[in-house]
Structures are given as C-alpha cells and as structure tokens.
C-alpha positions in Angstrom: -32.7 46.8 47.5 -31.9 43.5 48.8 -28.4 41.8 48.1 -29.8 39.5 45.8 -31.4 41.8 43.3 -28.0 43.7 43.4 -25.9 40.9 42.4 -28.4 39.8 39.5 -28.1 44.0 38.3 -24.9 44.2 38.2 -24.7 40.6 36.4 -26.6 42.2 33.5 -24.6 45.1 33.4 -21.5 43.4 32.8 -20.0 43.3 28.7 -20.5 40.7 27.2 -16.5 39.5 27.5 -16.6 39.6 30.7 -18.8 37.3 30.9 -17.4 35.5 28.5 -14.2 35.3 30.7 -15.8 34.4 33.6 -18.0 31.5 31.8 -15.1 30.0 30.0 -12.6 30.7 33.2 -12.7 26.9 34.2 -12.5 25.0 30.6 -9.2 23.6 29.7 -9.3 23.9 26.0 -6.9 21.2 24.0 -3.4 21.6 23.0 -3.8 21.5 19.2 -0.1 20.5 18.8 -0.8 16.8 19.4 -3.7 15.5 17.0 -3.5 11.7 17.6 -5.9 11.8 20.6 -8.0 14.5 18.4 -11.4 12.8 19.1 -11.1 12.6 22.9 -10.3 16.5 22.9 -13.0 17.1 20.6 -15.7 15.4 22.4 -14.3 17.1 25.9 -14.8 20.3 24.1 -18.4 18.9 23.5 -19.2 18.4 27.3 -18.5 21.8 27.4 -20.6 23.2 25.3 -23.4 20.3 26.7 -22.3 22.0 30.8 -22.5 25.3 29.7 -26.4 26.7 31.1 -27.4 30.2 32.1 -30.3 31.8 33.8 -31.3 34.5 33.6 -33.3 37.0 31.1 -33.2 37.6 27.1 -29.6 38.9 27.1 -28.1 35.7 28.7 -30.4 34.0 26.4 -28.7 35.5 23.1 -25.1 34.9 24.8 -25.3 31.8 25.3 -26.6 30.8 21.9 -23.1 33.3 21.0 -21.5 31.2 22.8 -22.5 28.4 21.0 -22.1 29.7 17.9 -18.6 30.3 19.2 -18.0 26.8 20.4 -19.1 24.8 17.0 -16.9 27.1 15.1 -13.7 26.0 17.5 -15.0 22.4 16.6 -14.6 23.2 13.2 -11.5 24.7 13.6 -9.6 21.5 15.4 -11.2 19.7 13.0 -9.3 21.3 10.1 -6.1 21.4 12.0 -6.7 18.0 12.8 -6.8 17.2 9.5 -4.1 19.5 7.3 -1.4 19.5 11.2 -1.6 15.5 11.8 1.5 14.1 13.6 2.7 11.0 13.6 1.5 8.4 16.3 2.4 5.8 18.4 1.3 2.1 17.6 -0.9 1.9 20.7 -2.7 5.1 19.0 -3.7 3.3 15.7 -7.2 1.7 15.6 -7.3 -1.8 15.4 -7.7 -1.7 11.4 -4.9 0.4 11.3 -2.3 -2.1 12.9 -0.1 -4.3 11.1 3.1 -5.0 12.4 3.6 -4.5 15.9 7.5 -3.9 15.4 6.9 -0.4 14.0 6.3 1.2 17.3 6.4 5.0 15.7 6.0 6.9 13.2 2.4 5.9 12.0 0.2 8.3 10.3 -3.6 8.6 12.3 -6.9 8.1 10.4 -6.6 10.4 7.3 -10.2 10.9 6.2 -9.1 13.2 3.2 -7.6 11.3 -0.4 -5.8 14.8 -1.2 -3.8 14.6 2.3 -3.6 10.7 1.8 -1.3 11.7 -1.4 0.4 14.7 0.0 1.4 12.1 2.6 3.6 10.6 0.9 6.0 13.3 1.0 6.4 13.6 4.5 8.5 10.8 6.5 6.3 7.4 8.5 5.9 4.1 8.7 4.3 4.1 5.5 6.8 6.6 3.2 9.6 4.1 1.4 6.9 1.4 1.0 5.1 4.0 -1.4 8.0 5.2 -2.9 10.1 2.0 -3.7 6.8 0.9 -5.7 6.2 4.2 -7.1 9.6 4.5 -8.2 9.6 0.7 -9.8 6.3 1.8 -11.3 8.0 4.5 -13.3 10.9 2.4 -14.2 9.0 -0.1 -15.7 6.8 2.7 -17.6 9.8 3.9 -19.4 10.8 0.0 -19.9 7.4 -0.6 -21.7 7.4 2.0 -23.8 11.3 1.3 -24.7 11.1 -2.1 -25.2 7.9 -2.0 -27.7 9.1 1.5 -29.6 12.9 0.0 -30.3 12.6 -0.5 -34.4 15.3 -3.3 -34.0 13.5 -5.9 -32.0 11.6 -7.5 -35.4 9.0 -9.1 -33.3 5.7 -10.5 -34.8 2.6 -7.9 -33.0 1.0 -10.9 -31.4 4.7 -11.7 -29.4 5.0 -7.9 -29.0 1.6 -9.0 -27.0 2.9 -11.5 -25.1 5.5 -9.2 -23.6 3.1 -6.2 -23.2 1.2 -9.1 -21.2 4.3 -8.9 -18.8 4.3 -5.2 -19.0 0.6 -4.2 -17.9 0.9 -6.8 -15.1 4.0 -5.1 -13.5 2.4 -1.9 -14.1 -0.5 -3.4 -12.4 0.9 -4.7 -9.6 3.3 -1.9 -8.6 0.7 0.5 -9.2 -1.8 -1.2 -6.7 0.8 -1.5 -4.6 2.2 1.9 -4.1 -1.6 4.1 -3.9 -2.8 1.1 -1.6 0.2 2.0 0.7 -0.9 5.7 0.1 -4.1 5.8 0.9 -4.5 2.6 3.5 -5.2 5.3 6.3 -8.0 6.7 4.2 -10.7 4.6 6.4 -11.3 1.0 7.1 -13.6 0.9 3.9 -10.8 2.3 1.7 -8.1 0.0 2.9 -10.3 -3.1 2.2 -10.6 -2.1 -1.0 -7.0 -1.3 -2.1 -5.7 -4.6 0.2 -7.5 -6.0 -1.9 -6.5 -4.6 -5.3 -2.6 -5.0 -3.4 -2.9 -8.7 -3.3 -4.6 -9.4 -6.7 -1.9 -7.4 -8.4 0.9 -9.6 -7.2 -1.0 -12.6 -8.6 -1.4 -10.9 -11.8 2.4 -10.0 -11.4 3.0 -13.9 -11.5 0.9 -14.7 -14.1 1.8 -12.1 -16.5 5.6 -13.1 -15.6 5.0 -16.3 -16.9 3.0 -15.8 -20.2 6.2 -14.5 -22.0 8.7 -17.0 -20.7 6.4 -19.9 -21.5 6.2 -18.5 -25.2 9.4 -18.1 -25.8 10.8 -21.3 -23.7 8.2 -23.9 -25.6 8.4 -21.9 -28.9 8.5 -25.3 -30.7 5.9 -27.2 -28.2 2.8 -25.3 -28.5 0.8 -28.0 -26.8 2.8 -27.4 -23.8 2.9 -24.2 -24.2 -0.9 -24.1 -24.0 -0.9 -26.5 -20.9 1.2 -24.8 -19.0 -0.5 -21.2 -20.1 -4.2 -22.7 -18.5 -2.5 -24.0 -15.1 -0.9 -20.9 -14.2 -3.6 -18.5 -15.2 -6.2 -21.2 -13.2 -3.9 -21.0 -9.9 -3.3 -17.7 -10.6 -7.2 -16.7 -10.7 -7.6 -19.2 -7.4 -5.3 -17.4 -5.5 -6.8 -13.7 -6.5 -10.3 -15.1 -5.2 -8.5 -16.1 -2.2 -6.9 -12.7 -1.7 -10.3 -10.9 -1.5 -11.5 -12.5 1.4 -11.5 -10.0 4.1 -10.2 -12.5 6.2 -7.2 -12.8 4.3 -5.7 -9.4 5.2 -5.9 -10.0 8.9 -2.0 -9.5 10.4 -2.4 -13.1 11.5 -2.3 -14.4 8.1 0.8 -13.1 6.9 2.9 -16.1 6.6 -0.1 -17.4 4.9 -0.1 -14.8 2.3 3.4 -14.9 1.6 3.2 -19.1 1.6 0.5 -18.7 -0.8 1.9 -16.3 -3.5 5.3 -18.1 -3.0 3.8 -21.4 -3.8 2.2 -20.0 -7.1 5.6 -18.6 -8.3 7.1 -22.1 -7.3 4.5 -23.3 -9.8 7.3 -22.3 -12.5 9.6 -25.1 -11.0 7.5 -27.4 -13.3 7.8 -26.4 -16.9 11.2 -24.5 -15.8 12.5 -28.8 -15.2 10.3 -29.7 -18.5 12.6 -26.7 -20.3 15.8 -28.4 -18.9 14.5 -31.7 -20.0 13.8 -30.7 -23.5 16.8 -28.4 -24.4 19.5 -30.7 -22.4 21.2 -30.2 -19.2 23.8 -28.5 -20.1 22.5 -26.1 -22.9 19.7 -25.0 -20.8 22.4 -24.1 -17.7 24.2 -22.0 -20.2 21.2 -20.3 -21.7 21.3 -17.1 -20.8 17.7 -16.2 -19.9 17.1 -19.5 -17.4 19.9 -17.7 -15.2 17.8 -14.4 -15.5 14.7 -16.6 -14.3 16.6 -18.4 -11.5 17.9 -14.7 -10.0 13.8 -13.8 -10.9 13.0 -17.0 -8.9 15.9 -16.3 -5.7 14.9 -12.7 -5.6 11.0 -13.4 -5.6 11.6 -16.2 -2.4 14.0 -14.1 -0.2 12.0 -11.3 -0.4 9.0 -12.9 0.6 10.5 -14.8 3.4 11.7 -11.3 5.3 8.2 -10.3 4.2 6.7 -13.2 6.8 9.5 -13.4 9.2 9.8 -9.2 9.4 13.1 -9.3 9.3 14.6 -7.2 11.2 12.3 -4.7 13.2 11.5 -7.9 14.9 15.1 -8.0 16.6 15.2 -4.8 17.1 11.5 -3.4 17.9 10.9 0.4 17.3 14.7 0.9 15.7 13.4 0.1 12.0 9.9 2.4 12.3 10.9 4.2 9.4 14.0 2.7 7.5 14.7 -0.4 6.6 11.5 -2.3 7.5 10.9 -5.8 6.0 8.3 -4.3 3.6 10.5 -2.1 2.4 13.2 -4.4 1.6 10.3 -7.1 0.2 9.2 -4.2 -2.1 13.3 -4.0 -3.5 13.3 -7.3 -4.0 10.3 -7.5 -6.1 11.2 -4.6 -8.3 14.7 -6.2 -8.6 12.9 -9.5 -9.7 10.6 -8.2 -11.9 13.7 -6.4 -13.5 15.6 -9.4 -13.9 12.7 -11.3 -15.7 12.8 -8.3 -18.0 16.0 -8.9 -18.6 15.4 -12.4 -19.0 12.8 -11.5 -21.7 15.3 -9.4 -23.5 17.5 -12.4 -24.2 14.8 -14.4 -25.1 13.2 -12.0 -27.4 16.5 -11.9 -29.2 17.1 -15.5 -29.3 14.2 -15.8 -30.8 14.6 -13.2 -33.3 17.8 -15.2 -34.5 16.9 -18.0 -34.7 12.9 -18.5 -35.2 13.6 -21.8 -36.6 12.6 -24.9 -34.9 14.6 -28.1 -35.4 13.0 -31.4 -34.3 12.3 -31.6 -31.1 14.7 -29.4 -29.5 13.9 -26.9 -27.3 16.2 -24.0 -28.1 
C-alpha cells in the first residue's frame, strides 16, 4: 500500500476530537474579558470558520458541517457575553455618534443594543452614571413636590391657579424626565439617541416656559393685558427654540456653546417683564419682595450652570481626571435642579402672597 493511501487511512480512523484538535490547533480564539473591540474578534472568528475546508469523504463532510454548527454557536455565545459582560471603554473606542466630550477619556460604556441593559446601566459606575442619577433623583423630588404642593388643604387657591402651578410642575417633570432616560439609554444605537437628544433638548425649553407661566400670573395679577403679552412671547420663543432643537444638526458636539447660548438667551427673555415688575411695584418694594430674590437665585443658578455646561469646566484642565466625577454635566445637571427648586420656592411665596392679599389696588403691582 503506497504511503499516500496510508496516511489518508489512518486520517479516517482518527476520533472525531482529534481531529477537532488538530483542525482548530492554529486559531487564536478571543479573550472574552475585553468586549470593546467585540466586533473585530467576532468577525476574526468568522474568517475562521470562512478558512476552515476539508477533503476528503462523507465523514469529513458531516464534521465539518459539526464544526460549523460549533463555530455559530461560539458566535452566539460572545455575542451574549458581549452583551450582559461589557466593560467600559476608552474614548478612541466610541463610534463617532457616541463621542461628546473629548475630556472624558474613560470610563464610557460601548454600543448597548439592549433597552433592559441600557437601564441596568445605570447602576454600574461611567461616564454616563451621575448625569442619570442627579436628574433622576431631581425627578423624584419634584414628584413628591407636586403632589405636596397641590394636596396641602391650606393653600386656598382657585383650580385654574392650582393650574398654572401644575403648569410648572409637569414641565419640570418633563424636562428631568427626558433628561435622565435620554442619558440612560443614549448608547442604545444612533437611532435611539436621536430621538431622546431630541426629547433632552425640547424638555429644557418646556422647563423655561412652564417656569414662567406661574411667575407671570402671579407677578401681573392686576395687569392681565400684560400678563397675556408676555404669556404669547415666551411660549412663541419657547416653541422656536424646540423646532430648533430637533434639527439633527443641532446635537453635533460642535454646537455646544450654541445650545447653551440659545436656551440661555430664552431664559434671559425673563429680564423683560422681570424690569416691567420692578417698574410697576417700585424699586424698592420689588427688591424686598421675597419671591423676585427666589427668581434672581432661579436666574444666577440657570446662567452658571450653563456656562460650565459650554466651557466644560473642568475636565478640560485636567483631561481624563474628571471621567467619572465631577464632569461639567454633572454639575450643570445640580444647577438646574437647584434652579428649578428655587423657582419653587419662589412660587411658594407668591402663592401665599396672593392668597393674602387677592386684592388689587390701582395700579400697583403687589
């Protein structure tokens, strides 16, 4: 029997993981420990599969379709660890749609194609974690607020001011609420964070407007034609500026002192009938009022926070030392929350103003 023929025999006669050994001797398979370059490994498991060929009769035929078997079921397997094991990444690792702030060099979550891991996310520590719970957090507060402020018997407000303030209510609700599952889900897909960037943006307009609605009632109580003027020109900017903020263009990382110029230039919109206030009530009443100061700290609050917001201050003099504490969107978040508290607060003393002394006196103010 020629050499050959004896080396094909004793081919056949070999077990099946033997050959199995011997076939997969030269692969390298992936360390599963490190998910962020997941797709590169996967596809190099691929071109193994693809390199694989055998020759031979029907039993290498039937291995090698095992082997295939065997192969797409590993692919399936990295594919859930990929999924329920991701690690944190570098910055250079992120997609493009994926990178905001080039300061946060660490600590970034991959592509998370999976809304359940999105949300379980948020309990595990990266770039993304205070941003959702400083919202999330304010978002409860302000839950608890609503339903305490409108349920208090003492308050004696008529239901159509009780709306007003629910006005304020909802659009906090609103805007912290968009805020904090945005910031959840953003690594979702590129469609996904579109959407909720989106939704982000519109609900920090509606933040605006519906922290206006109730200080305009209660500051031009007695001027309802004001009142009314002033109502239409915030609502109209208001509505501009959510148009603007769905343009897909708008969410580009290049436009970020844009977006903070334009939402601080619709709260400085207030500077207007806040002056006419002044005007009408007198200097020196209106100083001593107790809500204006609420509404100047709402005002101080609502500026700083947006100018760290632009400037990212201060990962951006010290890069990679901020990734996960202390971020300028974290601190921007804190500032709104403490704004939106303080126009609460603000409300509060109106509301009871109001309630004393429902009377209007000639053209006064207060």
């Amino acid at each position: 029997m020629s050499e050959t023929n004896l080396r094909k025999r004793q081919n056949i006669k070999k077990s099946p993981s033997k050959q199995a050994e011997e076939i997969t001797e030269g692969i390298s398979y992936p360390d599963l420990r490190n998910v962020d370059d997941s797709q590169t490994r996967l596809d190099t498991l691929k071109s193994h599969k693809r390199s694989s060929s055998f020759s031979g009769g029907v039993s290498d035929f039937h291995f090698t379709e095992s082997v295939s078997r065997a192969v797409e079921h590993a692919e399936e397997f990295m594919s859930n660890i990929m999924l329920k094991g991701w690690n944190v990444v570098h910055h250079v690792s992120l997609p493009g749609w994926l990178r905001d702030n080039d300061y946060l060099i660490f600590g970034h979550r991959p592509q998370i194609p999976s809304f359940k891991e999105c949300f379980i996310s948020i309990f595990r520590m990266h770039t993304e974690t205070m941003n959702i719970w400083t919202h999330l957090i304010g978002f409860v507060i302000f839950l608890v607020l609503s339903f305490w402020f409108i349920l208090q018997p003492n308050m004696n407000l008529e239901p159509w001011e009780l709306l007003v303030v629910s006005i304020f209510f909802l659009s906090a609700l609103l805007s912290l609420g968009f805020s904090w599952v945005f910031h959840t889900v953003y690594c979702h897909s590129e469609g996904v964070k579109k959407f909720f960037n989106k939704l982000d943006y519109a609900g920090i307009s509606i933040l605006t407007i519906g922290s206006f609605v109730p200080w305009l009632h209660f500051s031009f109580y007695c001027h309802p034609t004001h009142k009314v003027s002033y109502m239409i020109g915030v609502i109209c900017l208001g509505i501009l500026c959510v148009v603007v903020s769905t343009k897909d263009s708008f969410q580009a990382p290049k436009y970020r002192s844009f977006r903070a110029a334009l939402f601080v230039t619709l709260g400085a919109s207030g500077v207007i009938p806040c002056l006419h206030f002044i005007h009408l009530a007198g200097f020196w009443d209106a100083i001593l009022f107790p809500p204006l100061g609420w509404l100047v700290l709402m005002a101080i609050l609502y500026v700083t926070g947006a100018v760290i917001y632009a400037m990212r201050i201060p990962e951006r003099w010290s890069p990679g030392r901020f990734d996960i504490w202390f971020q300028s969107h974290q601190i921007f978040h804190v500032f709104v929350v403490l704004a939106a508290y303080a126009h609460y607060k603000g409300i509060l003393h109106f509301a009871d103003y109001r309630r004393e002394h429902p009377e209007c006196i000639g053209g006064d103010a207060l």
